[in-house]
Residue frames relative to the residue before (quaternion, step in Angstrom):
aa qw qx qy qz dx dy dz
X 1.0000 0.0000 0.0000 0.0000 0.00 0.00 0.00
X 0.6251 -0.6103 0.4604 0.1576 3.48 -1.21 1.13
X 0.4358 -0.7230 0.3803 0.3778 3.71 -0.17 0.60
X 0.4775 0.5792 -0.4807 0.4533 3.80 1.50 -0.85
X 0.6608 0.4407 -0.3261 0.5126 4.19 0.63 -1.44
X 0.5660 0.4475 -0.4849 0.4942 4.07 0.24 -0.85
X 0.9014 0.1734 -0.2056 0.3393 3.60 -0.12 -0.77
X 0.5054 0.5219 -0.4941 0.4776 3.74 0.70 0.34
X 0.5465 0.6576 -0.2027 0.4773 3.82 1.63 -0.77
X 0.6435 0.4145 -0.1776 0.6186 3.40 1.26 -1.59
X 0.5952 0.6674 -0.2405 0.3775 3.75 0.61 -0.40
X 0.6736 0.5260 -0.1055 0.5084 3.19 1.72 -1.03
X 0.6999 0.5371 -0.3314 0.3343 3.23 0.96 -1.61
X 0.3492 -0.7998 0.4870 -0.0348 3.35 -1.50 0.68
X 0.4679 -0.5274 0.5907 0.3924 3.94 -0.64 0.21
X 0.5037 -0.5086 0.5638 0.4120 3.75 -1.33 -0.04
X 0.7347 0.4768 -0.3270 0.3549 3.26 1.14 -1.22
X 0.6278 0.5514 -0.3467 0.4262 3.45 1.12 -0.89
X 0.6105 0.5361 -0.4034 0.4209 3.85 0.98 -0.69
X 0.7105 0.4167 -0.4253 0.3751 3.50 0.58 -0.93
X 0.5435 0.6538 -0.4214 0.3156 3.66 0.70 -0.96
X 0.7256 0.1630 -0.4549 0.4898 3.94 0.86 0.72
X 0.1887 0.5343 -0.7248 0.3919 3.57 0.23 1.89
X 0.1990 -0.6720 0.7133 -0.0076 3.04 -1.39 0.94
X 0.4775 -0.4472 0.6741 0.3428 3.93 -1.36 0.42
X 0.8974 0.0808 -0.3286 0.2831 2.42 -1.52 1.93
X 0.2842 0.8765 -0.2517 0.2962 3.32 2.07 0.62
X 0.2045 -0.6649 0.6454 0.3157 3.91 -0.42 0.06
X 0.0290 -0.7088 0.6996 0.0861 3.54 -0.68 0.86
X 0.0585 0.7169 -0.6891 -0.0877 3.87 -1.18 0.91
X 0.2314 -0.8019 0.5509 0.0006 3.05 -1.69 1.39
X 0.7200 -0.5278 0.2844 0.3495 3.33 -1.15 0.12
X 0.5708 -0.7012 0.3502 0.2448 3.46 -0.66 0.86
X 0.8157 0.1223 0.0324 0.5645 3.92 -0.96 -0.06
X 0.8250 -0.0546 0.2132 0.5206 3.48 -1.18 -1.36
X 0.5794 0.4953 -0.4978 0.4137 4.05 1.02 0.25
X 0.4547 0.7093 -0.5151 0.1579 3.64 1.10 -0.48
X 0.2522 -0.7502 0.5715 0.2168 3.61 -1.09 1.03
X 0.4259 -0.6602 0.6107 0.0984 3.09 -0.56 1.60
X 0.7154 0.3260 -0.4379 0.4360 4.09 -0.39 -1.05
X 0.5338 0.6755 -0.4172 0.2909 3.59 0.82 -1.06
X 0.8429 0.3115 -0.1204 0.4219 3.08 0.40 -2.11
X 0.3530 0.6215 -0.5172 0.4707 3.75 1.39 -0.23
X 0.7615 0.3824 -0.2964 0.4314 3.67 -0.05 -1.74
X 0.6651 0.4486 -0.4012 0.4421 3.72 0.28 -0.80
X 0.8395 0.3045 -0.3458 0.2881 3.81 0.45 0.03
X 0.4799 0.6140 -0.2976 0.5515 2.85 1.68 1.10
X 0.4661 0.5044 -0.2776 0.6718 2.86 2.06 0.99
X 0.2430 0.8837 -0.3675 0.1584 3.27 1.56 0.02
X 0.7222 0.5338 -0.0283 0.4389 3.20 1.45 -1.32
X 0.6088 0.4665 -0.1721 0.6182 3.56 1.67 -0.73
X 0.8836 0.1754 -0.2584 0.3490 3.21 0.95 -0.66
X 0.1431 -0.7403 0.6274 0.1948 4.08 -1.19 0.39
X 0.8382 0.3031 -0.1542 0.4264 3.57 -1.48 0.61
X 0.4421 0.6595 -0.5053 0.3381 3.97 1.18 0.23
X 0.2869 -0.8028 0.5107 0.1110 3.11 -0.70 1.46
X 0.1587 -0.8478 0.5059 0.0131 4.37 -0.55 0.77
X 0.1136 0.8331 -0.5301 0.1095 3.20 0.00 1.62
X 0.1003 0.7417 -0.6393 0.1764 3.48 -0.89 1.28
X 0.5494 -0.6700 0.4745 0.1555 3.22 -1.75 0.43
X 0.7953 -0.2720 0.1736 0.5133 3.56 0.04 0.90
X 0.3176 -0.6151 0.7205 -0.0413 3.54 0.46 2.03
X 0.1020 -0.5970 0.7905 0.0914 3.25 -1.84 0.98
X 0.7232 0.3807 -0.3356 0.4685 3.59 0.58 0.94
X 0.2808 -0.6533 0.5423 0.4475 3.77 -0.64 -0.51
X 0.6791 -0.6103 0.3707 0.1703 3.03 -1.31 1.31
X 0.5119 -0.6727 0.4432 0.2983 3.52 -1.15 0.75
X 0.7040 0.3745 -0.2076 0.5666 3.24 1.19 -1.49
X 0.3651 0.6102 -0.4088 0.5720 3.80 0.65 0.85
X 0.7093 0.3880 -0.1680 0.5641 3.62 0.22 -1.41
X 0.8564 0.1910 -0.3848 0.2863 3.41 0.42 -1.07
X 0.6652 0.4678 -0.2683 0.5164 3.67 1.23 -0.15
X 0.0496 0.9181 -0.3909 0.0439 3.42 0.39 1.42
X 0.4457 0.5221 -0.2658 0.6768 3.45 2.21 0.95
X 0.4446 -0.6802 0.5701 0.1205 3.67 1.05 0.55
X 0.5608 0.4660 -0.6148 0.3007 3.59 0.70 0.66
X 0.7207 0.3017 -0.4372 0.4455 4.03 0.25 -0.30
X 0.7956 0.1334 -0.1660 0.5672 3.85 0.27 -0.81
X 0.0447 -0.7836 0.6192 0.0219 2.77 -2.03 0.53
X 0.3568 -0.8555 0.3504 0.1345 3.31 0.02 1.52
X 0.0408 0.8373 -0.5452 -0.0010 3.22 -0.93 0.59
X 0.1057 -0.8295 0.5456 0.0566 3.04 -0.19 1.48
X 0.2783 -0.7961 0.5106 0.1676 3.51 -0.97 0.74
X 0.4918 0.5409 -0.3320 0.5961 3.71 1.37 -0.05
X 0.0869 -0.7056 0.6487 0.2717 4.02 0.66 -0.94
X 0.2078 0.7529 -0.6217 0.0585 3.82 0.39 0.53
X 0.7545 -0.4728 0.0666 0.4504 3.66 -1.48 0.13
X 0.5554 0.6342 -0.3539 0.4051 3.55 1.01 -0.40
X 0.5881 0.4700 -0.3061 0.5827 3.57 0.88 -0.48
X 0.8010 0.1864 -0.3492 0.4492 3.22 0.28 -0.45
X 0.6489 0.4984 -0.4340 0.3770 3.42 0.52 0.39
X 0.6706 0.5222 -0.3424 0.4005 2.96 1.38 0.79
């Protein structure tokens, strides 16, 4: 890689926390599927629990249960939407 790409690349990268911090209430948040699921992401987004209301979380068969789930356990800031209904969805 070309130092102009190395640094327009290095320019981009981000914290989990700093990426989430442009969700807004009332967002569609899509995530990575199966073994792509960004854990730090969805960790940091549910430590926003409080700031946000109505963020909507669509992903394909979570192979875990969800942080922002756990912390919002009244479906008022996130709302998951699994589109696969794998077993975690339904165990929720």
């Amino acid at each position: 890689m070309n130092n102009r790409y190395q640094a327009e690349y290095q320019s981009k990268l981000r914290t989990a926390e700093q990426a989430v911090q442009v969700v807004n209430s009332g967002d569609v948040v899509l995530i990575g599927e199966f073994i792509q699921f960004p854990e730090a992401l969805e960790a940091a987004l549910a430590e926003r629990v409080d700031e946000l209301w109505d963020v909507n979380i669509r992903a394909v068969s979570a192979g875990r249960p969800l942080k922002t789930v756990q912390a919002d356990p009244t479906r008022e800031h996130f709302i998951y939407d699994d589109w696969h209904f794998g077993a975690v969805a339904r165990s929720l």
